[in-house]
N, C-alpha and C positions, 0 to 999 in steps of 0.2 A: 558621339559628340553633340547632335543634333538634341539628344534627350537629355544631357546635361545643360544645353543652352536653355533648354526648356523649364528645366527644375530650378534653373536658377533664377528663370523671371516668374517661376509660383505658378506656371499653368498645374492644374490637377492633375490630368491626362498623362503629364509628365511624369508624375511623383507614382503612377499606377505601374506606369509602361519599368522603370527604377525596380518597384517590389519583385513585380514579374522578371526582371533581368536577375533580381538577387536568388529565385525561384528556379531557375532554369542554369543559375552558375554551382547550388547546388544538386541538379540532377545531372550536370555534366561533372563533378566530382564523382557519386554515387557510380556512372557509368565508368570512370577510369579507373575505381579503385575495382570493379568487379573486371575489367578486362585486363589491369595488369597487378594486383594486386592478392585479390582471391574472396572467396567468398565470408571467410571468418573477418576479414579489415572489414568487407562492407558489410554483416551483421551488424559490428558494432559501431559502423556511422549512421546506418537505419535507425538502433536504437537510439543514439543520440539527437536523430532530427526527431524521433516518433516523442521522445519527451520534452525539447524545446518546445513543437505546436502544441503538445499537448498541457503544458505547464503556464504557469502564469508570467507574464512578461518577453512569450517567444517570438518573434518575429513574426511580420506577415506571411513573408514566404513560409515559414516553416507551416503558419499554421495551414496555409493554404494547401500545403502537400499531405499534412494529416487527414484534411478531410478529405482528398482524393481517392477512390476506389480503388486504382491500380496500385498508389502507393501502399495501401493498407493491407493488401493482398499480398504484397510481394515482400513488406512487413510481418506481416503473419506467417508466413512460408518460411522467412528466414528465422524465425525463433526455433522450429522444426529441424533445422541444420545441423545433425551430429558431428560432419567430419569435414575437414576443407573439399571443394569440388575444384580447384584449381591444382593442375598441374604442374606451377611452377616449386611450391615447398618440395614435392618429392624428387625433380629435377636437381635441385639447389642440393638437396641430399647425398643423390648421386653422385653430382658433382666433387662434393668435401668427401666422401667415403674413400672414391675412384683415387683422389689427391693422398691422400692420408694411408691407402696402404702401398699407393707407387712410393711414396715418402713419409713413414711416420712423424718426422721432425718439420714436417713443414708449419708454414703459419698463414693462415688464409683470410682472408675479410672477404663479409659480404657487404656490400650496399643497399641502399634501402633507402625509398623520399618519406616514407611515413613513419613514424614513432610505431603504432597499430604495429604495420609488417613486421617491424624488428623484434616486436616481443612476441609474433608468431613464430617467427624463425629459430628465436631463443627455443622456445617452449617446442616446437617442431625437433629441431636437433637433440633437445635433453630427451627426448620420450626416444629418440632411437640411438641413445646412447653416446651421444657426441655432446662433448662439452664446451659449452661458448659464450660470451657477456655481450651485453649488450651496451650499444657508447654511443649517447647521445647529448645534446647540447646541454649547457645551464640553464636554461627555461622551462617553468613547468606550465603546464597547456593543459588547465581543467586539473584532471583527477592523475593524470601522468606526468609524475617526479622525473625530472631531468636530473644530471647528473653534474655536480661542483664540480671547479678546476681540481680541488684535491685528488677525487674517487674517478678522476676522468686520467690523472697524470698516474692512479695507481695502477689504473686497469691494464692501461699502457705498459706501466713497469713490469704488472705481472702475465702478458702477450710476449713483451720484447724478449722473458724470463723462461718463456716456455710453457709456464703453469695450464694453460690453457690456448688451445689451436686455431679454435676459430672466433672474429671478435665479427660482431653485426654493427653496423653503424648506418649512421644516418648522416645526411650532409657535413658535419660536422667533423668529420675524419677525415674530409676531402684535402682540408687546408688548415692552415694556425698552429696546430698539432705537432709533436715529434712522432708520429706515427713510424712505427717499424716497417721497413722492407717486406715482403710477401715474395707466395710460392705461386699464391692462386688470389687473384680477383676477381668476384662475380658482383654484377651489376647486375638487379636482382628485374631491375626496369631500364629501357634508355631512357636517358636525357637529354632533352633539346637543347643541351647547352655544350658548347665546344671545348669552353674553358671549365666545366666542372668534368666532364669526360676526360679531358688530359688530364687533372688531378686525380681522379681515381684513378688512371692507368699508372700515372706517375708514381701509385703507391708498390708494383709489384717490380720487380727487374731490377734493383738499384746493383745489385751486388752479384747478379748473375741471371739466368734464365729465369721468366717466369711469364705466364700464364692470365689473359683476360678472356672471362667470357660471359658473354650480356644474353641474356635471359629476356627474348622476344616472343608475345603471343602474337601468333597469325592472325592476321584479319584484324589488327586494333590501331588503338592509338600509338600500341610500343613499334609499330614498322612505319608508322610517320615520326615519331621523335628520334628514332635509330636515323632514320635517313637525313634528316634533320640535322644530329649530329654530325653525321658523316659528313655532308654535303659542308656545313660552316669549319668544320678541320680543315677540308680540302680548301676551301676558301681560304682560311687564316694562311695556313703554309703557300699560298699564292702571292697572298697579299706580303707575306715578310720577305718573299726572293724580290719582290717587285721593287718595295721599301729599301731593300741593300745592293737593289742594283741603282735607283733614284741617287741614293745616300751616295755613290761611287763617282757620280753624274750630274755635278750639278747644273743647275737652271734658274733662267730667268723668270722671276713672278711677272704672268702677266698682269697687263690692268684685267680691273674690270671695267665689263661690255657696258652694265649698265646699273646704277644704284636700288641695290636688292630693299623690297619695302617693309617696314616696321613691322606690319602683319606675321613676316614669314617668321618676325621673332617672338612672336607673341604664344605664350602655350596657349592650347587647348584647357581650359580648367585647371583649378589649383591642384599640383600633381600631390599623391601622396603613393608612397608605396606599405602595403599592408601584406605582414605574413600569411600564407595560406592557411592558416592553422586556425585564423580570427574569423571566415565567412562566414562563420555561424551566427556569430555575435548578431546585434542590432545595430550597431554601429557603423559597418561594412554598405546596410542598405540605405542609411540616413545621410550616410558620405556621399554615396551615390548618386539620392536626389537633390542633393545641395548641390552638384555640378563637379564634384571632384572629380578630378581624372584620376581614378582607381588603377594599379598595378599589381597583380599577384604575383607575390615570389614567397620563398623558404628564408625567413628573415635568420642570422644566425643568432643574432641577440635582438632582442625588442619584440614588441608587437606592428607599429607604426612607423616607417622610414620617411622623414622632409628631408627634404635637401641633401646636400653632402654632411649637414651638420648635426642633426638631429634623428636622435630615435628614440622613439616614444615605449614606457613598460606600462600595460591596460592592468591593474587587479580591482575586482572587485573589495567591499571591505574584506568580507567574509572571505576570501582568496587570500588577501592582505595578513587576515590573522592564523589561517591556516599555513601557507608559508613562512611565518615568524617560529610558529611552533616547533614543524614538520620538518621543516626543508631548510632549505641553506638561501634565505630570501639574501643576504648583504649578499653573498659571494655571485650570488644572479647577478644582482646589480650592479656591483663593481666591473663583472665584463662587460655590462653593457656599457659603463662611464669610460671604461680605459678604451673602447671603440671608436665613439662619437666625442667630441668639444662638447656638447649641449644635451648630457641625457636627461629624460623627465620622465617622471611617474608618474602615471594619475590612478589616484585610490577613486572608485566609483561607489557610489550610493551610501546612507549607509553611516555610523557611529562607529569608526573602528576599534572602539576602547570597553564597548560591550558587545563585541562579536565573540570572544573566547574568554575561558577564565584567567585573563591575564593582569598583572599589577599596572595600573595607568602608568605609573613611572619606568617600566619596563616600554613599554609601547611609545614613550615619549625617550626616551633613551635611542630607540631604532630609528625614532623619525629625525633625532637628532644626528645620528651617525650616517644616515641616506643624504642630508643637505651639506651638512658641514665636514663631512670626512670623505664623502664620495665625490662630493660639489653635486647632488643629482635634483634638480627641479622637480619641487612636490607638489602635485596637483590637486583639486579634490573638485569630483564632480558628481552631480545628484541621481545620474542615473545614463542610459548609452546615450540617449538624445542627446545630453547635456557635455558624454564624452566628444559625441561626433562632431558636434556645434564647435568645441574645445579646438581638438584637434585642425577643424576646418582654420578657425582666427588662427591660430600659431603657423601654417602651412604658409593662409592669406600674407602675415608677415614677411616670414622666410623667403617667401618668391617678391616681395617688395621689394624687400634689401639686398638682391644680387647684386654680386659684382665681383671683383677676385677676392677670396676666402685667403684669408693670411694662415700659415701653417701651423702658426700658434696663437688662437686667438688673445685680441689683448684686452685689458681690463684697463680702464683709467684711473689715476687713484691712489693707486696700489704700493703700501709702504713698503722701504728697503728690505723687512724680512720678508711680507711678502713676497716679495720679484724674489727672494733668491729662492723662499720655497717652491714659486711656482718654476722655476727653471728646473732645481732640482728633479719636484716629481715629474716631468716631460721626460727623464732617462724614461726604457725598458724599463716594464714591471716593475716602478716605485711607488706613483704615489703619495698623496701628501702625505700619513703618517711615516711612509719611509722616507720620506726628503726630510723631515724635523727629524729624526732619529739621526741621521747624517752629519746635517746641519750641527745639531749638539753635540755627535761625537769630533767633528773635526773643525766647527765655530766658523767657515768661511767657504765659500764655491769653490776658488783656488782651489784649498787643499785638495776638497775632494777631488777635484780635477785631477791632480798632483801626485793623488794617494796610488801605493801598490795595491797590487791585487791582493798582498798578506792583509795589509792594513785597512782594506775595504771588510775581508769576510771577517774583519775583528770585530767590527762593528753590530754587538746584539740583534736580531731582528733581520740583518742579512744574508742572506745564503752563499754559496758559494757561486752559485748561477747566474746570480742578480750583480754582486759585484764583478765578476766574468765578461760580464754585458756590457755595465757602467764604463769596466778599465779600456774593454776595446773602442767601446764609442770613442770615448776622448783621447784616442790615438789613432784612430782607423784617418786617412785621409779624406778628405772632401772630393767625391768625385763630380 
C-alpha cells in the first residue's frame, strides 16, 4: 500500500521498488509452477520469460531476470530436459488406469489451474495409451487456442457419450457448464478457494458413489493451499449452521457505539482485478506503479476485472488479426458481453488492417459486429503504457460512480423498439440479434411472453433449449 501511495505521488524510488515487486511475482510463479506443476509447464514458462527480456519491448522485470546468472543457468539446464521430473503425471496415470480397469465404463476429470498442465496431461495420457481432451475456456492467451462455446458444448456431448473417458479441464469446468456426473475426480493441485473445491467435488457423486482425490507435493505450496482449503470449508459450514440458527432467532439491531469514519470506507488504490495469465505483459507493472491495487485471479472471460461491471478483452493488433483468421474472435467475445453490462476491447499498437492479408472491408465488417451486435466497447491504444494508463482512467471512473448497480442497466433515450429489444435479449442466451428475430416473428413482447413452447422453437434461429428457457422464465414464480 505504502509503494502505491508512493507511485502515485511520482517518487522514483517508488516506481523501482513496483518493477522489482513485478520481478519477484514472476519468480514466485516460476517456483509454483515447478512445485506443483512439473518441470515441462516450467520449461516452457522459462522460455517465455527468456524471450520477453530478451526481445524488443519486454518488461523490466523480465529483462532484469535475463540478465541474472542463476536465471540463465537454470534456463539453460531446462532446455536439456528430455522427460518430466515430476511425479505427479505418472500418479495422475495411476490414478485413471487403477479407475478404468476397477470400471471400464467410468468417466473421470482431471483438474488443472494452467492451460500448460492440461496439454501435458493430454499428451501424457495419449503416449500411454489413454484417451482424453482437453476443455478449456473461450480465451486465447498468446499462442494457446482456447476452445468456443460450440467445441466446448461438443466435447461435453461426446464425454457425456462415452466416446472418450477422461476430459482435462481447467477452471472452466468447475461451473457455467453442463458438465457430466463422474466416477473419479482428481485435482491435479489444491486450491485455496472453498467455493471452487466444492465445485470440483460437486462434479463426481451426482448419481451414485464416486471418488475425489487431490494431488499434494510435500514440502510446498500444495499443503498450504490444501489446508487452506480445508480450513475455509470448515469455516463456511460453521458459518451456515450459525446463519440458520440466527435466521430461527430473531434480534434486535443494536445501535451503533460510535460513528465509523469516512477513511475506513475509502479503498486502498483504484482496485482492478487482472487475470493471472496477463503478468507477463507490461501492463500488469505500469498498473502497479500508478498506485493500483492489483488482484490476481483466473479470470474466466476477459483479461481485466473493474468493478462488478466491467471486464476488460487486451489484444494486440497483430493478436487482433490472428484471431479473426484462426480462431473464433466473435464467439470469445460474446461470452465475455453475455457476463459483464459493460464489456470492452482494447486493440493495442499498431494498424490492424495491414496486420494480415485480410480485405479492409472484412475487418470493418468485425469491428462493426463487436460494437453494434455485441454492444462491446472498442478501444484502441498505442502501445501497454497507453493500455495501462487506459485501463487505470476507466477503473478511476468506475470507483467514482458507486452506489447500488441496477440489475439492468439503463440507457436514457432509448426508442419503443429499442426498450423492447433490449428487454427481449436480457432472456437466457439471446441476445440482440435473437431478440429482433423474436420481435419479427411474433411483432410485440406480449406475445412472446404468451407463446408456447411449439411456437417459440418455430421461430428460425431458435433452438429448442433457448426457447425451453425463454417459456420457463416467463412462468417460473418470482421468489
Amino acid at each position: 500500500a505504502q509503494t502505491h501511495q508512493r507511485t502515485a505521488n511520482r517518487y522514483p524510488a517508488a516506481f523501482s521498488a513496483a518493477s522489482v515487486y513485478a520481478e519477484l511475482m514472476k519468480l514466485k510463479h516460476a517456483i509454483t509452477l515447478a512445485e506443483s506443476q512439473g518441470s515441462e509447464v516450467l520449461k516452457g514458462y522459462l522460455a517465455k520469460l527468456y524471450a520477453e527480456g530478451t526481445g524488443a519491448g519486454g518488461s523490466k522485470a523480465s529483462q532484469r531476470l535475463v540478465q541474472d546468472r542463476s536465471f540463465r543457468e537454470l534456463f539453460e539446464r531446462s532446455v536439456e530436459w528430455i522427460r518430466e521430473l515430476h511425479p505427479k503425471p505418472e500418479v495422475a496415470l495411476g490414478l485413471v488406469r487403477q479407475q478404468l480397469e476397477d470400471s471400464p465404463d467410468s468417466r473421470i476429470i482431471i483438474f488443472a489451474t494452467y492451460r500448460d498442465t492440461v496439454q501435458l496431461l493430454v499428451d501424457y495420457l495419449a503416449k500411454h495409451g489413454i484417451e482424453s481432451e482437453r476443455f478449456v475456456g473461450q480465451a486465447t492467451k498468446d499462442a494457446e487456442k482456447g476452445l468456443s462455446q460450440k467445441k466446448q458444448i461438443a466435447a461435453l456431448t461426446r464425454f457425456r457419450e462415452g466416446e472418450f473417458r477422461v476430459l482435462v479441464a481447467t477452471s472452466v469446468g468447475e461451473e457455467g457448464l453442463d458438465v457430466p456426473s463422474t466416477d473419479l475426480v482428481i485435482f491435479y493441485e489444491a486450491v485455496p478457494s472453498e467455493i471452487r473445491s466444492i465445485q470440483r467435488k460437486g462434479r463426481t457423486g451426482r448419481s451414485g458413489a464416486g471418488r475425489v482425490v487431490v494431488l499434494v507435493t510435500k514440502g510446498t505450496s500444495d499443503e498450504v493451499f490444501r489446508h487452506v482449503s480445508t480450513a475455509k470449508e470448515k469455516m463456511m459450514h460453521k458459518s451456515m449452521r450459525s446463519l440458520n440458527a440466527a435466521l430461527s432467532t430473531p434480534r434486535e439491531i443494536p445501535l451503533a457505539v460510535e460513528q465509523a469514519s469516512i477513511e475506513e470506507f475509502t479503498p486502498q488504490g483504484i482496485k482492478i482485478v487482472i487475470d493471472d495469465r496477463e503478468t507477463s505483459s507490461k501492463v500488469v507493472e505500469v498498473l502497479s506503479t500508478m498506485g493500483a491495487a492489483i488482484r490476481l485471479e483466473r479470470l474466466p472471460q476477459g483479461d481485466y476485472a473493474i468493478g462488478d461491471r466491467i471486464l476488460v478483452e487486451r489484444k494486440t493488433a497483430k493478436d487482433f488479426a490472428d484471431t479473426l483468421i484462426n480462431r473464433d474472435l466473435l464467439g470469445q467475445l460474446k461470452a465475455m458481453a453475455d457476463a459483464v453490462p459493460r464489456p470492452v476491447l482494447i486493440v493495442e499498437g499498431g494498424d490492424i488492417f495491414t496486420q494480415r492479408d485480410i480485405h479492409p472491408n472484412a475487418v470493418r465488417g468485425v469491428l462493426s459486429a463487436i460494437t453494434i451486435d455485441l454492444g462491446i466497447t472498442l478501444l484502441f491504444t498505442k502501445d501497454e503504457q497507453d493500455t495501462a494508463q487506459m485501463l487505470y482512467v476507466i477503473a478511476k471512473r468506475e470507483e467514482g460512480e458507486r452506489g447500488e448497480r441496477k440489475m439492468h442497466p439503463h440507457k436514457v433515450q432509448r426508442s419503443v423498439r429499442e426498450e423492447q429489444e433490449y428487454i427481449i435479449s436480457a432472456f437466457p442466451e439471446i441476445g440482440l440479434k435473437n431478440a429482433r428475430l423474436l420481435l419479427a416473428h411474433f411483432g410485440s413482447v406480449k406475445a412472446i411472453v404468451n407463446a408456447s413452447l411449439e411456437e417459440l422453437v418455430a421461430v428460425q434461429g431458435i433452438g429448442e433449449k433457448t426457447a425451453a428457457r425463454i417459456y420457463e422464465v416467463c412462468r417460473r414464480e418470482y421468489h
